[in-house]
N, C-alpha and C positions, 0 to 999 in steps of 0.2 A: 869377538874380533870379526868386521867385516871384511868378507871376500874384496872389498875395493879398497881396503889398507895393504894386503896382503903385500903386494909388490915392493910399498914403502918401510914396513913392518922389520926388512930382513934381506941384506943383498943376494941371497942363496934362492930366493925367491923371485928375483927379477921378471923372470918368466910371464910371472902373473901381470904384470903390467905393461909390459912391453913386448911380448910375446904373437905372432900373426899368427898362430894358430893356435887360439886356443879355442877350448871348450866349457860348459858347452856350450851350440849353436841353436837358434830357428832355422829351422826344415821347411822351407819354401818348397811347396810341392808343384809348382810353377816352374819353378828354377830345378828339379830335379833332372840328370840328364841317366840315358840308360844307355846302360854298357854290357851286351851281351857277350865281351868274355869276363864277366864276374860265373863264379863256380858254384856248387853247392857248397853250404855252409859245413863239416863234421865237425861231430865229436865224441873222442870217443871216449869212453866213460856214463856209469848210469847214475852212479852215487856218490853224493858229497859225505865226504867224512870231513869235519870240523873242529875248531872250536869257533864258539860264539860269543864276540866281544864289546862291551859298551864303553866305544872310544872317551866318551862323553860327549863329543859332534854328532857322531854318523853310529850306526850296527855297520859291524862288519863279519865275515864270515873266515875265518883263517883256513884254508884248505892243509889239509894232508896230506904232504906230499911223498908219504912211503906208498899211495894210489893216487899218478897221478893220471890226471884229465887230460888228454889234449884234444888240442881247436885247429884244424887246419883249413884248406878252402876259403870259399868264397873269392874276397880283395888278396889275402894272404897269402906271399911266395915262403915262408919258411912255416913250423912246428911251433905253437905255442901252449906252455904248461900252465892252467887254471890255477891259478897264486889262491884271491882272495875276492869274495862277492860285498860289496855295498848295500845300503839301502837308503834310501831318500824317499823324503815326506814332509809335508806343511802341515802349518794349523790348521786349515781351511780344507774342504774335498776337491775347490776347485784351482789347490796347488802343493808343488811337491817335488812332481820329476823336473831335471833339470834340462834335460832337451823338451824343446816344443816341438806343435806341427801345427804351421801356419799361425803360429803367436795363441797355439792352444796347451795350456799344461794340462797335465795328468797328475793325478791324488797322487802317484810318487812313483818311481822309478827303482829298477833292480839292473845291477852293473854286475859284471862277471869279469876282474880283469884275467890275462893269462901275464907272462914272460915268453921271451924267444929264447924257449933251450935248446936250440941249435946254436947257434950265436953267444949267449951268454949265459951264466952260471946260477945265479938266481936272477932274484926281482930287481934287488938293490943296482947289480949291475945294468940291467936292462933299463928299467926308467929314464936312464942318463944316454940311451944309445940308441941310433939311428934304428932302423925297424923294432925294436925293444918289446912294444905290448901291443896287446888288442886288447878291444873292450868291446863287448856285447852287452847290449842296452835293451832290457823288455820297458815296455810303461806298465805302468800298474793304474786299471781304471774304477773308478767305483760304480756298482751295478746293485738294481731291484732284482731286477730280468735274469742274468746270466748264473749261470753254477762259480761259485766262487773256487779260486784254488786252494785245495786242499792242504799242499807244501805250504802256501803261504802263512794258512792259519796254524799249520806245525811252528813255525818260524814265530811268530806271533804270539802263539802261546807258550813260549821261550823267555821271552823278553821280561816278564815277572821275575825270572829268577836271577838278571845280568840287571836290573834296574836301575843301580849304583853305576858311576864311573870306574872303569877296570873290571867290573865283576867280568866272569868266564862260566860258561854255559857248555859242555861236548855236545856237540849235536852230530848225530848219526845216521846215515844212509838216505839222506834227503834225495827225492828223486830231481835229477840235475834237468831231465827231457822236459815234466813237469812244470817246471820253473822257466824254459827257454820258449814257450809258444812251439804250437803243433805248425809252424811255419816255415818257406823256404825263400821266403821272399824279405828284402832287408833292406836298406841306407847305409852308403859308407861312407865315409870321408876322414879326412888325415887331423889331428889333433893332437890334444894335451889331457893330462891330470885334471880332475876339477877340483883338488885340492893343493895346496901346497908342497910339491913347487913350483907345479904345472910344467912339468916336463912334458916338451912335444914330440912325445914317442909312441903317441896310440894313436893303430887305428882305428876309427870308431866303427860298432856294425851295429842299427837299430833294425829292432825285428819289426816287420809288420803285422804285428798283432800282438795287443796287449792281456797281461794277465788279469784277471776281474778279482774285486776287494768288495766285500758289504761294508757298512755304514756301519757297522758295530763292532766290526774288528779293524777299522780305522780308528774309531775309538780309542778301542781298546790299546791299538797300538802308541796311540800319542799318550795313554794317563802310566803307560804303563811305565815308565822312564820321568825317571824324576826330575834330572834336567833339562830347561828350556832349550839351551843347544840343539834338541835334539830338533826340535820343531822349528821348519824352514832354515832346513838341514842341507837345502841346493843352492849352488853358485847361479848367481845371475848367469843368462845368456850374454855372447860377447861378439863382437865382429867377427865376421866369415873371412872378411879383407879374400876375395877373389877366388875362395878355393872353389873346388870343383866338387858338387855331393853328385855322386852314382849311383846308382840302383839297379836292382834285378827284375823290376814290376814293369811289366808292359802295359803301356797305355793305350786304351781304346781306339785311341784314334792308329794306332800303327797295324794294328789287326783285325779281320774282318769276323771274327769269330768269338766277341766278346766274352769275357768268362766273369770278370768280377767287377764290381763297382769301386774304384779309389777313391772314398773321401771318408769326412771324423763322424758322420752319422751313422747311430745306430741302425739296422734296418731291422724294420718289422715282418717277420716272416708272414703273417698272418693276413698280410695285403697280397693283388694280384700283379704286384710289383715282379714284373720280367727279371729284374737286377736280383732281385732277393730269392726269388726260385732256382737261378745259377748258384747264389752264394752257399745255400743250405747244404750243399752236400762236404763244403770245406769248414761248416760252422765259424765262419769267420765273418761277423757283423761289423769289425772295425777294421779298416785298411786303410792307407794315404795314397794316395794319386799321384802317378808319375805324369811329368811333359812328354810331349812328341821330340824333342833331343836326344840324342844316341849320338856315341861313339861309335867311328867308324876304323 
């Protein structure tokens, strides 16, 4: 079923087609504006307790919620309790995640949503209601060079066992820090589900900095699921229609005391590259670039 039936498919889905905010979006890094009262990102909790399940579309992660997680900060004025983690991936290395930057994808994308349990009682209720969820978005990039993550290839060498549609997997104590990027720098902006029904009740927070995947456990991961569904497993990008993406990255140009480079290039430490001898001590070779805009 294409994502561009979805709206016609089913009136409980309207959302999906006539919806002004939906997701996901292209990250114009042009168009980013910075808004120095966004907060630090928390959370608190170290470990995922699961089950692990193969929708037949998507991997999903069902959290445990006799330990939960919560995600406060940043964009966010209430508590929100970590529900259930996504994954998305293509056939291809050079597609997957479902948000871009700068009309560039990533081999695939990991989604964390939470609920507002202040506000509302579970997930069910929250989807449908005004401040309801957040989503954190790491990319997932594929690397020679980089140490791969460890959790991911836990995750991954899972997937053999859920390979059917329904199958159920318990997965235990997956490190959560791990999986979210050693970063405190983000993108936020106001949104929807990227699935059905596309309720616009998230808000979105992309990390800047992606998690690194080898070429063998991409593989592995697409033969391992028997279903084609699974593969380009993301919603197309959809109209921004005016909204406003904010950030916590300050750009070069606003400070005289440069720290990091914003843009989708690798950098090579091994050059006498000024930008890249700043970067080394945050090991952060991937970041996007904020504009000179700011909230005032």
């Amino acid at each position: 079923m294409s994502p561009d039936f979805w709206g016609r498919l089913n009136p409980k889905w309207s959302h999906c087609s006539k919806g002004r905010r939906q997701s996901p979006i292209d990250i114009d890094t042009e168009l980013l504006i910075y808004d120095q009262y966004l907060r630090e990102l928390y959370i608190k909790g170290d470990y995922i307790d699961g089950n692990l399940i193969n929708t037949g579309r998507s991997i999903e992660i069902e959290v445990d919620q006799k330990k939960p997680i919560i995600i406060t900060g940043g964009p966010l004025s209430y508590q929100y309790t970590l529900s259930n983690v996504t994954l998305h991936f293509g056939r291809e290395n050079n597609r997957g995640s479902e948000h871009s930057i700068n009309q560039l994808q990533f081999s695939g994308e990991l989604q964390f949503y939470g609920y507002n349990g202040q506000l509302y009682s579970n997930w069910s209720e929250a989807k449908r209601s005004p401040n309801g969820l957040v989503a954190i978005a790491t990319m997932i990039k594929m690397t020679k060079n980089m140490s791969t993550n460890a959790q991911l290839k836990i995750m991954i060498n899972s997937f053999k066992n859920i390979s059917n549609r329904g199958d159920i997997q318990q997965l235990n104590r997956l490190n959560l820090k791990e999986l979210l990027s050693d970063t405190k720098q983000f993108v936020t902006y106001e949104g929807s589900l990227t699935q059905p029904a596309c309720f616009e009740s998230v808000q979105w927070i992309i990390l800047n900095k992606p998690l690194y995947i080898s070429g063998h456990q991409l593989h592995q991961l697409r033969t391992s699921l028997k279903s084609d569904g699974h593969q380009d497993n993301f919603r197309p990008i959809q109209q921004l229609n005016n909204r406003m993406v904010t950030t916590n990255i300050i750009n070069h140009r606003l400070i005289s005391d440069l720290r990091f480079k914003y843009d989708l290039e690798e950098i090579d430490f091994n050059t006498d590259n000024a930008y890249s001898k700043q970067l080394c001590y945050v090991n952060q070779p991937v970041a996007y670039k904020a504009s000179n805009k700011r909230i005032t």
